[in-house]
N, CA, C and O atoms as a Tripos MOL2 file, in Angstrom:
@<TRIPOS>MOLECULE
protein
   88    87    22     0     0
PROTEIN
NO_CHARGES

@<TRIPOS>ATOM
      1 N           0.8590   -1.2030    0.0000 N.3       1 UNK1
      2 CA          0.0000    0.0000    0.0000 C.3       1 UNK1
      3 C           0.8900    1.2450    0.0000 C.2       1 UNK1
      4 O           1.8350    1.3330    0.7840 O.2       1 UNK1
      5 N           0.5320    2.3890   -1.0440 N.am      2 UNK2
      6 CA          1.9020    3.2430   -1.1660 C.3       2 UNK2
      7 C           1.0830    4.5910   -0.6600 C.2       2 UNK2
      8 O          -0.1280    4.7790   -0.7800 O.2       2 UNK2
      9 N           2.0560    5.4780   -0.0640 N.am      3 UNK3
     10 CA          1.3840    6.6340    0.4910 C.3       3 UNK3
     11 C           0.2480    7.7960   -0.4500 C.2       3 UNK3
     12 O          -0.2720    8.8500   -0.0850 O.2       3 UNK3
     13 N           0.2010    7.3090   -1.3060 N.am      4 UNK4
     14 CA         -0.8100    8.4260   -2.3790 C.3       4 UNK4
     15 C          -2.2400    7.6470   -1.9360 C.2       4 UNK4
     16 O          -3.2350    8.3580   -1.7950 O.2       4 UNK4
     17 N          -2.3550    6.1610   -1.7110 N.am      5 UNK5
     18 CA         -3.4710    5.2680   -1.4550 C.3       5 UNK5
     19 C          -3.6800    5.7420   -0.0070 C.2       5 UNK5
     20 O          -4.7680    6.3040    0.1170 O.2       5 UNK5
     21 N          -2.9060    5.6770    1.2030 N.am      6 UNK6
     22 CA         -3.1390    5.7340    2.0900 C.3       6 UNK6
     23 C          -3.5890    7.5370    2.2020 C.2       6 UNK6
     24 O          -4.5060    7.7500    2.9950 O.2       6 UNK6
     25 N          -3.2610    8.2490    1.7890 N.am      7 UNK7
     26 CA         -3.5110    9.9310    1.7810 C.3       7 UNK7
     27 C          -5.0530    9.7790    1.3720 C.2       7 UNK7
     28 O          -5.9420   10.4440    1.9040 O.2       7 UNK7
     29 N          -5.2740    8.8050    0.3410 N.am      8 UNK8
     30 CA         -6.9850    9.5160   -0.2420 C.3       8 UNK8
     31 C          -7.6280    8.2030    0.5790 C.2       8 UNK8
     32 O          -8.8510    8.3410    0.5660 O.2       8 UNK8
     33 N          -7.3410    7.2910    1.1080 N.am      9 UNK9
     34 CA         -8.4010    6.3840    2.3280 C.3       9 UNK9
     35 C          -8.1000    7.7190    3.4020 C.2       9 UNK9
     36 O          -9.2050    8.2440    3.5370 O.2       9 UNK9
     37 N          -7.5950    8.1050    3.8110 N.am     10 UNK10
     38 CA         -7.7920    9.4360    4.7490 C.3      10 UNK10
     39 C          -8.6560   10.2180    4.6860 C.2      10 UNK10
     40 O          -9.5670   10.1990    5.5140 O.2      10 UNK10
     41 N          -8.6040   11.1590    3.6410 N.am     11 UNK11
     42 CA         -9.1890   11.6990    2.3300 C.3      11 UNK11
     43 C         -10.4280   11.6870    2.8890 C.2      11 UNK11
     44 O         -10.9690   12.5580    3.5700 O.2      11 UNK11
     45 N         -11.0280   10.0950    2.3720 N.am     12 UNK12
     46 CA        -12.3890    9.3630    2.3760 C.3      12 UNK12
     47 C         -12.8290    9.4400    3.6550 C.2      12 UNK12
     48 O         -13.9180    9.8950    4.0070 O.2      12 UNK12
     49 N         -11.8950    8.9490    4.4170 N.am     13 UNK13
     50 CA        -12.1180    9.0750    6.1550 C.3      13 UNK13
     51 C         -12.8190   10.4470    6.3670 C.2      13 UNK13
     52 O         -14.0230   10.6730    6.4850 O.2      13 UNK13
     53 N         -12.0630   11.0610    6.3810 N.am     14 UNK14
     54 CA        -12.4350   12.8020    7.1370 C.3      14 UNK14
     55 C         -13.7050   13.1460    6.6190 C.2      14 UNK14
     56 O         -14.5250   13.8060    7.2570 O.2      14 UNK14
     57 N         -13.9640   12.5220    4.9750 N.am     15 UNK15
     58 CA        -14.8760   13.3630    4.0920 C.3      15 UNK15
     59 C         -16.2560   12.6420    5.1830 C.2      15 UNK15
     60 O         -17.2760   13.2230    5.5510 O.2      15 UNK15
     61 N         -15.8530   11.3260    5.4630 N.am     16 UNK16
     62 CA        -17.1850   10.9700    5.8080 C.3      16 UNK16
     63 C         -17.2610   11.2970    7.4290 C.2      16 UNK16
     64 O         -18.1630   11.9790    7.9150 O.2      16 UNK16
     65 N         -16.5010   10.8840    7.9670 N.am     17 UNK17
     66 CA        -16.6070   12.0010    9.0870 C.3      17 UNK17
     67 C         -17.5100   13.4220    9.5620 C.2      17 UNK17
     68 O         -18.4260   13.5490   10.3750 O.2      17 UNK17
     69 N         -16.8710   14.3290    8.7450 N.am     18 UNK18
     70 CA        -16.8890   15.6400    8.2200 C.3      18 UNK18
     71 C         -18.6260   15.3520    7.9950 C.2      18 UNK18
     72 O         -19.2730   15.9350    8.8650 O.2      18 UNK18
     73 N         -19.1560   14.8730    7.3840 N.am     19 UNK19
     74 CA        -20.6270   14.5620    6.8800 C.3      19 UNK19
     75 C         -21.3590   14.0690    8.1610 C.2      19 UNK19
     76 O         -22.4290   14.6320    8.3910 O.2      19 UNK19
     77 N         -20.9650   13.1330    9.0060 N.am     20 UNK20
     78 CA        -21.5690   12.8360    9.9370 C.3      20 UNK20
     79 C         -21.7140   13.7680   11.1140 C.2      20 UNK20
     80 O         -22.5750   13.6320   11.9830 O.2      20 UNK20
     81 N         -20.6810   14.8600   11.0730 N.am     21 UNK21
     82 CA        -20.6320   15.7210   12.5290 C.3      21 UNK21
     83 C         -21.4290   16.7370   11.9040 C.2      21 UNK21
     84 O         -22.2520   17.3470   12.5880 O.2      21 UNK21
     85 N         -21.2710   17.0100   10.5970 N.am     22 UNK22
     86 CA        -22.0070   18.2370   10.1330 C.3      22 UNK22
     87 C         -23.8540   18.3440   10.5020 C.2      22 UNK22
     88 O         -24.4990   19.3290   10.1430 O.2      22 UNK22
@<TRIPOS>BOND
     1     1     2 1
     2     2     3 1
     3     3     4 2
     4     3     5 am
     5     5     6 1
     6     6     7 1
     7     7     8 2
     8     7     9 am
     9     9    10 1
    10    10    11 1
    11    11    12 2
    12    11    13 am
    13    13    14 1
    14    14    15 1
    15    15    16 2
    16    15    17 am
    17    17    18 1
    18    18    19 1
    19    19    20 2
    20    19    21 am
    21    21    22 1
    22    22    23 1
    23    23    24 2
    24    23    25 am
    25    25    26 1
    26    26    27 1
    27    27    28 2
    28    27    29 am
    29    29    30 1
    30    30    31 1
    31    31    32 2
    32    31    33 am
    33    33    34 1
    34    34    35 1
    35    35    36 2
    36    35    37 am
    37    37    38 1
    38    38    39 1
    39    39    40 2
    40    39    41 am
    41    41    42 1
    42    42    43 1
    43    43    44 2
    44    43    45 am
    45    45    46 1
    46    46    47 1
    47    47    48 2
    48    47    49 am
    49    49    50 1
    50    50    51 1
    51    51    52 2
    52    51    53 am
    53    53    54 1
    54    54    55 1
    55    55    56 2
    56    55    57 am
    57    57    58 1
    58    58    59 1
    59    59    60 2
    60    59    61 am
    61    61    62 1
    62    62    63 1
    63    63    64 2
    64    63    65 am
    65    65    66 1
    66    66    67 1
    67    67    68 2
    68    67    69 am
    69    69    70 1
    70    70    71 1
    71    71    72 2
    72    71    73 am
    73    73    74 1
    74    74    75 1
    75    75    76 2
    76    75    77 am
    77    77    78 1
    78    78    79 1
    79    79    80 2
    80    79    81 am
    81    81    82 1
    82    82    83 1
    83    83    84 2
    84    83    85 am
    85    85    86 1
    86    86    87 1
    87    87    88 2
@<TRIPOS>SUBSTRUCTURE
     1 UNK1         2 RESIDUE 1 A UNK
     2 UNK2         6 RESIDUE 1 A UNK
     3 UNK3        10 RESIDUE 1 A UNK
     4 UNK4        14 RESIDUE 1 A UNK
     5 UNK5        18 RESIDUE 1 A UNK
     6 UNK6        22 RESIDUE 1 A UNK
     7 UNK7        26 RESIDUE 1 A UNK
     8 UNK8        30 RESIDUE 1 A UNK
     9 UNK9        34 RESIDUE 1 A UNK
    10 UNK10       38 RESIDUE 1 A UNK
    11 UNK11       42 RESIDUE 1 A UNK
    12 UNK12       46 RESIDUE 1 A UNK
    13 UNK13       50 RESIDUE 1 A UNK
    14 UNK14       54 RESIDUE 1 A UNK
    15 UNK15       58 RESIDUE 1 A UNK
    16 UNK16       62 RESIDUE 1 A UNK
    17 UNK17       66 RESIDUE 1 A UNK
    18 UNK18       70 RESIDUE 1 A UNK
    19 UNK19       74 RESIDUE 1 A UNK
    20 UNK20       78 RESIDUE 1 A UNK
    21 UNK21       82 RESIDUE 1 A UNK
    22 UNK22       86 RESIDUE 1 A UNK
């Protein structure tokens, strides 16, 4: 798994995050 993959599963993380607290 190379760090450009792991940056946008982050990415994805926060975005959905970000949606749930909003």
């Amino acid at each position: 798994m190379g760090e450009i993959a792991l940056i946008l599963h982050m990415m994805e993380y926060g975005d959905r995050m970000a949606g749930k607290w909003s």
